[in-house]
N, C-alpha and C positions, 0 to 999 in steps of 0.2 A: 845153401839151403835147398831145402826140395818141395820143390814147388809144382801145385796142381792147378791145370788153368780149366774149367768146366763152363762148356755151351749146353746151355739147357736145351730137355728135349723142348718141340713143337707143344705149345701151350695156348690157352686160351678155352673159350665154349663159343658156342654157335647160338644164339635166341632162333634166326628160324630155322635150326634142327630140332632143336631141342622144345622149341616151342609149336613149329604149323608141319614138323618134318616134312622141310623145304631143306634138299641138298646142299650144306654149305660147302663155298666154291673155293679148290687149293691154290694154291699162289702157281706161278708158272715157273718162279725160276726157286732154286732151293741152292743156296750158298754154304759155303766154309763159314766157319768161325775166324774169318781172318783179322778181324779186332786183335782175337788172343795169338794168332802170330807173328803181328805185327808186334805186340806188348813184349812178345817170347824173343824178339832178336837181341833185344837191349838187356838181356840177362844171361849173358856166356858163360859166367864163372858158376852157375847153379844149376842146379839138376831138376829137369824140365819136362812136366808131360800133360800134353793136352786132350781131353777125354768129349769126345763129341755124343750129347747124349737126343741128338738128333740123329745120330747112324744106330747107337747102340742102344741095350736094356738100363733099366734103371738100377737094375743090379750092379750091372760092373762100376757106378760107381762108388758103391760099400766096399767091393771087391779091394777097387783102386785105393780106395783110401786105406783097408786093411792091409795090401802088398807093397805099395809105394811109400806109405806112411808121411806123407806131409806135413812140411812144418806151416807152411801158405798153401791156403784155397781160395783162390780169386775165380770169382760169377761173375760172365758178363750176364745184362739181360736188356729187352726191348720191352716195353710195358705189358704185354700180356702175360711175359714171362717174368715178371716179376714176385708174385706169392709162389710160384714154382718154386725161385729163388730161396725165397725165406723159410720155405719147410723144408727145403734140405739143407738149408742152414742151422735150424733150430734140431736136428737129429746131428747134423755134425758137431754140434756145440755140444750134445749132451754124451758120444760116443768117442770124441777125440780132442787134444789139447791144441791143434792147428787154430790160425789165425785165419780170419775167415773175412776175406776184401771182396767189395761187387764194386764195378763200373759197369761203362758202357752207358746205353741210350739214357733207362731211366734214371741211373743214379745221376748221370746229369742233368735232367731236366727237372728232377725232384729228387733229390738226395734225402731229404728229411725221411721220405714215406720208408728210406731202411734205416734210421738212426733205431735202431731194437737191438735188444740182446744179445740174439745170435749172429751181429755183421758186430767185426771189432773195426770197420775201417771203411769208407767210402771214397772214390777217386772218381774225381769228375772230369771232363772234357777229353782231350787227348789223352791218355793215360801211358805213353810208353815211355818219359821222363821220371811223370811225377809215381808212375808206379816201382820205377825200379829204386829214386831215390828213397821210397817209403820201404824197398826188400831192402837197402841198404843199412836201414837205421833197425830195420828188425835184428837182423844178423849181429850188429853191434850191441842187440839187450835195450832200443833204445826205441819205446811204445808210446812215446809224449810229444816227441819232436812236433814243432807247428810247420806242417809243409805246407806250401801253396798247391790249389787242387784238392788236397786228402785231407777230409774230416774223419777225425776219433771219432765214434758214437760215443755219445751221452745218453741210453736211453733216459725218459719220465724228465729233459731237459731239451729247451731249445740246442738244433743243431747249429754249433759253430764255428767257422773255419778260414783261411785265409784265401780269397780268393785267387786265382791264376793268370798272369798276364801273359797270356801265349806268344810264343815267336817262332822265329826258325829253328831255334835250338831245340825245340820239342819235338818237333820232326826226328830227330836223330838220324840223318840222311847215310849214316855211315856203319847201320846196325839193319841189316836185312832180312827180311822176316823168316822165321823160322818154318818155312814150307814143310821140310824133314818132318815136324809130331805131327803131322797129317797125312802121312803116305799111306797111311793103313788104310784110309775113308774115303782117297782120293775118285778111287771107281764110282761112289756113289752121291759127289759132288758133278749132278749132271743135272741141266734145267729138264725140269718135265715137260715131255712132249714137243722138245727141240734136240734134245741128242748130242748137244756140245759137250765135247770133255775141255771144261772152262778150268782157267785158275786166275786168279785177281790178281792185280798190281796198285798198290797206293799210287795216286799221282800227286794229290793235295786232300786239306782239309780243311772244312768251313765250307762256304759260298760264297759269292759275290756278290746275292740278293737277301732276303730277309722274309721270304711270303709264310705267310699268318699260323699255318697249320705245321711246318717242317721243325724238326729239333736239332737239324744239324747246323745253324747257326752256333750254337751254345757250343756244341763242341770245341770252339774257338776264341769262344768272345768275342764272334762277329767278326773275326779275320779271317780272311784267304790267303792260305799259307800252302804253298807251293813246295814240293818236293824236288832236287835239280833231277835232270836229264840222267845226268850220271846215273843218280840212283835209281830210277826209273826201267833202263835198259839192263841195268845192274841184274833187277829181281824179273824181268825178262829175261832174261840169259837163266836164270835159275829153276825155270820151269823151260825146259829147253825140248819137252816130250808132248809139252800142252799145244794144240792148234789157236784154241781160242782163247786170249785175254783181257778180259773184263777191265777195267781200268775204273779205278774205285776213287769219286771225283763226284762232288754235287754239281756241277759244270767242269768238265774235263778242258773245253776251253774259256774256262772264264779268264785267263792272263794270255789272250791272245799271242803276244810277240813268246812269254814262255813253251808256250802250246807248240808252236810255231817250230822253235829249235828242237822240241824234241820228237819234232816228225821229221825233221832232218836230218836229225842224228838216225833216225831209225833209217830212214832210206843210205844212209852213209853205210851203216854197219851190216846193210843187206840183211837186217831182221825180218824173217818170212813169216808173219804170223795174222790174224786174222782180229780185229780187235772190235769188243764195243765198246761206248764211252755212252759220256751223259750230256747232253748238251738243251740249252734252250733256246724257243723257237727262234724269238728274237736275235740270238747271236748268229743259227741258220742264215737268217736275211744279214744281218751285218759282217760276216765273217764267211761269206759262201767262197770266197777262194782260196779259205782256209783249211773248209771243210771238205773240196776239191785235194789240196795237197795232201790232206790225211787220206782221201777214201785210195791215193796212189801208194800210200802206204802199208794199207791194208786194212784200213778201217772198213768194217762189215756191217756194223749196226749201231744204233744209237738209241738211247730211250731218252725220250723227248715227256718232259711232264708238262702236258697241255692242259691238265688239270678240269677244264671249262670250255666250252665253245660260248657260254653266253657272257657277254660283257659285265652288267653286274657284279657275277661273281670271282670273275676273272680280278677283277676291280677290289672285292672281297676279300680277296685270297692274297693280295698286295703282290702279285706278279709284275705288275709295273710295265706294263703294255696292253693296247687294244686286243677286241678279240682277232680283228681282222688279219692280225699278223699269224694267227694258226694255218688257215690254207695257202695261203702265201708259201710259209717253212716247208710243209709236207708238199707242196709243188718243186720247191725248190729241193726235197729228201729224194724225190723220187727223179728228179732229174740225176741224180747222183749213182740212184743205182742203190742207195739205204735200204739195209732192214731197217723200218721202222717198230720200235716199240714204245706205244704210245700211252702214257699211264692219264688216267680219268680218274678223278674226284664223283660220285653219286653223292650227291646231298641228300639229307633224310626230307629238308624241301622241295626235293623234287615230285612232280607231278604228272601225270601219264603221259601228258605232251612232251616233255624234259625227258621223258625216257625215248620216247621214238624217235625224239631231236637227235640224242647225242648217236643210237645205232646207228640214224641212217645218215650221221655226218661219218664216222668210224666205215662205215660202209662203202661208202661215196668216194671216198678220201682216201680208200685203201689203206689205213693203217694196218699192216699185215698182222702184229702183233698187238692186241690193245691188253690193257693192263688194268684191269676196274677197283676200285676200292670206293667203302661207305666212309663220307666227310667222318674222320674221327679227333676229337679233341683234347689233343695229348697234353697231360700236366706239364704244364712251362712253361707252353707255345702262346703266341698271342691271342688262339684262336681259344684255347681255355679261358683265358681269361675273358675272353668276349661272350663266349657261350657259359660259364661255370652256372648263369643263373638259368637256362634254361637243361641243364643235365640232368639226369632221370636215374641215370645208371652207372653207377660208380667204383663197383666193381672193375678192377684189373683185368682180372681173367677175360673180359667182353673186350678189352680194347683190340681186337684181332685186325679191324679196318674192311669188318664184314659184318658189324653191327650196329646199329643204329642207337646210340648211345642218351639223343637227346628226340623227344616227341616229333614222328613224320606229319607230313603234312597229308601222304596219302593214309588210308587204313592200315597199320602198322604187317599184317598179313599181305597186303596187295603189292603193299613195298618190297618186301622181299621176294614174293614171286615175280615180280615183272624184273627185279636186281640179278636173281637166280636164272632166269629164263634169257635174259638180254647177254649174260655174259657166258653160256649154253651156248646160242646161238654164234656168237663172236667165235668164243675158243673154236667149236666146231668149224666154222671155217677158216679159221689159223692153221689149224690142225691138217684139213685137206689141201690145203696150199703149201703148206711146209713140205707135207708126201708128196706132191704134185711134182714141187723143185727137186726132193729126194733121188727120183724114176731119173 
């Protein structure tokens, strides 16, 4: 079969652009669609192309579809890209006979919001099992089958489907992502304003924890499901021209002793490569001689999601540690020698002091790289469900994590200017310290 796997362009609107024009602020790092590479390993015997419409025009995907002619178009999407999703869905539906699948972030965290017309198929969680067995049963003529994972749409009907019991066999450790349909893009998978020529590695997926606002729980069923070493080094070797790999992991050591071998496998195989992972603070302080043996290995940087410096919300957000274990970690990152990149939560309840708080702990504390985002309330997540009654705005396209979804507590203009100006000021000296280290 021939199959089209589409990353939507960059989506979403901005309130205070569009509303006090107040500069909204770009993300720092800008990644591959590697979802749909990972999903593309597990399909060798079919003919395969992945259209990244974050590098290119909205055109080439008419183009694509008119010269490749697909029999499957599978969308991944992340909530804000989600109505992007569905109106090029609804023009592929009405232009071509292709089956039209979306996974990824939202269809797992709400799969309902695409049971319409123009999705014939929705795949939830890990998708590189349950998607290739749903191209399996196409190819045979066979559109009813009840897989685990993949609902049929029903629109103007409740959405219903067999839920997915994830294991290791969903990892598919033995099907390597297919890097190759991305070489055309690969120059301009480069984070902005750091200048790495990055490329990802799966290590695991799910977490260890469960805090209030994340969606990548669901992608497991609340498992952490570990990819081996083997294959780990595998698609390390595969990118054999990349300096820096990213190691795509909600805690890259949250299986300690697994972590563990395959920093030694990497030191065994004299892999020279430069890596960040993800890690949390707390395992910082319980695992420092672990994260000692990786920085000999080349570990480079780490994003650490501190999320809070104030206990409350830290409390809030079901991190499941005090606050006091934050400067502790970033004492113990800088003794290491870490980029730190440090990602913060802005509540819309923040308040003038809550803004000066967290710069001049971000300041104080040298987090080189801070990371800001506005608390946003992803359908799924616990934290929807906590907040659903106080949401305002419901709109898709706002879920960006740069908008203030549910009523601030400051002037809803002041909040965005002190949000816009604080992370100004930050990037701006990220930025001269990155050049600084450049010279």
């Amino acid at each position: 079969m021939r199959i089209l796997l589409v990353n939507p362009p960059n989506s979403g609107r901005s309130i205070p652009e569009e509303k006090y024009a107040v500069t909204s602020i770009k993300q720092i790092f800008r990644g591959e669609p590697f979802g749909l590479e990972v999903i593309a390993g597990a399909l060798k015997e079919h003919d395969l192309m992945i259209l990244d419409l974050k590098c290119e025009e909205e055109n080439s995907l008419w183009q694509s579809l008119a010269e490749f002619r697909p029999d499957v178009v599978g969308f991944t999407a992340v909530t804000c890209e989600a109505n992007a999703v569905l109106r090029y869905a609804r023009k592929i539906r009405k232009e071509t006979h292709s089956v039209i699948v979306v996974g990824g972030n939202h269809a797992t965290c709400d799969p309902s919001y695409f049971n319409r017309e123009e999705i014939d198929f929705i795949v939830m969680g890990i998708g590189k099992r349950s998607f290739s067995e749903l191209i399996n049963h196409l190819q045979n003529g066979d559109r009813s089958a009840a897989l685990p994972g993949v609902a049929k749409t029903s629109p103007g009907h409740s959405l219903s489907y067999i839920p997915r019991t994830f294991d290791l066999t969903d990892l598919m450790d033995d099907c390597a992502p297919r890097y190759d349909l991305v070489d055309r893009y690969r120059v301009q998978y480069i984070p902005e304003k750091l200048g790495m020529k990055m490329g990802f590695v799966i290590t695991a997926y799910g977490c260890t924890h469960d805090c209030s606002f994340c969606t990548i729980p669901q992608t497991t069923g609340g498992k952490y499901l570990v990819h081996s070493a083997d294959s780990v080094v595998r698609d390390i070797s595969l990118l054999d021209d990349i300096p820096f790999i990213r190691m795509v992991d909600a805690n890259t050591f949250g299986n300690p002793s697994l972590s563990g071998k395959l920093c030694l496998k990497i030191k065994d195989l004299g892999i020279k490569k430069r890596f960040i992972a993800d890690v949390r603070a707390d395992t910082v302080i319980r695992h420092y001689d672990l994260l000692r043996d990786w920085k000999d290995a080349g570990l480079h940087a780490v994003v650490v999601g501190f999320e809070d410096i104030e206990g409350r919300r830290i409390d809030d957000y079901n991190k499941k540690y005090s606050a006091d274990v934050i400067p502790r970690a970033v004492e113990l990152l800088h003794e290491l020698g870490m980029l730190i990149v440090g990602d913060f939560i802005v509540s819309p309840d923040f308040t003038e002091e809550d803004f000066v708080r967290l710069e001049q702990f971000i300041v104080e504390n040298r987090i080189q790289i801070p990371v800001l985002s506005v608390l946003t309330p992803i359908p799924g997540t616990p934290l929807h469900k906590k907040m659903k009654d106080r949401i305002v705005i419901h709109d898709l396209d706002f879920y960006t994590f740069t908008n203030a979804v549910v009523p601030t507590v400051l002037p809803e203009k002041v909040f965005y200017e002190r949000f816009s100006e604080m992370v100004k000021r930050l990037h701006g000296k990220a930025l001269k310290a990155q050049n600084k280290e450049n010279k």
